[in-house]
C-alpha positions, -999 to +999 in steps of 0.1 A: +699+089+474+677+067+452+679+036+475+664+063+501+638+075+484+625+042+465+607+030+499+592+063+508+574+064+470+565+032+477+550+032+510+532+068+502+521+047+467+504+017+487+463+025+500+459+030+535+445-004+555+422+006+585+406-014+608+368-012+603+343-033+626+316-046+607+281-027+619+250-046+628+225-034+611+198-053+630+206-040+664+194-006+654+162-022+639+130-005+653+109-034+663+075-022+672+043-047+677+011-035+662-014-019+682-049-036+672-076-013+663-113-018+654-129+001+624-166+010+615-174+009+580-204+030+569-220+023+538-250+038+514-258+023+487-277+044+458-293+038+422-298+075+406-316+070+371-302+038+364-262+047+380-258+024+407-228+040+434-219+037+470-201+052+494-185+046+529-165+061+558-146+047+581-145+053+622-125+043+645-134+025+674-127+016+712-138-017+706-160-045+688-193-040+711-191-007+707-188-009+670-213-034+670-242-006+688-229+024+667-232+004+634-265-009+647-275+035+654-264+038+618-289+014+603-318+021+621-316+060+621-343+077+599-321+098+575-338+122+545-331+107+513-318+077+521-336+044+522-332+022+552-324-009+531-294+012+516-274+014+547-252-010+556-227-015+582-193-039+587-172-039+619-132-051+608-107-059+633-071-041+617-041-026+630-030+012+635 
């Protein structure tokens, strides 16, 4: 009975072996080209009792001319409080 048995424990003793298939991991890689975008960057500069500070937002826009004529707006617009010569104006080629 012991001859019987001895291969059983042994075989129920041993791991398992599958068969796995290595996964490519770069075939499920999301490739994606990015989509060029042009920005307007507002700026004002300002100099409150001595405390020099800026600030800026940024638009975005259809394209460089168009950029170009609202950054152009932005400058030459007569705005309460804020000096002309304060305002400034960059147009930067990016990416979404």
């Amino acid at each position: 009975m012991k001859i019987l048995l001895t291969p059983l424990l042994l075989a129920t003793a041993l791991p398992a072996v599958a068969q796995v298939e290595k996964i490519e991991t770069e075939s499920f890689a999301v490739q994606q080209a990015p989509i060029q975008q042009v920005y307007l960057l507002l700026i004002t500069q300002s100099n409150v009792r001595g405390v020099k500070s800026s600030a800026h937002s940024t638009f975005p826009m259809p394209d460089i001319n168009q950029c170009e004529k609202e950054g152009k707006r932005w400058k030459t617009t007569v705005i309460d409080g804020i000096n002309g010569k304060d305002k400034s104006y960059y147009c930067v080629k990016g990416s979404k």
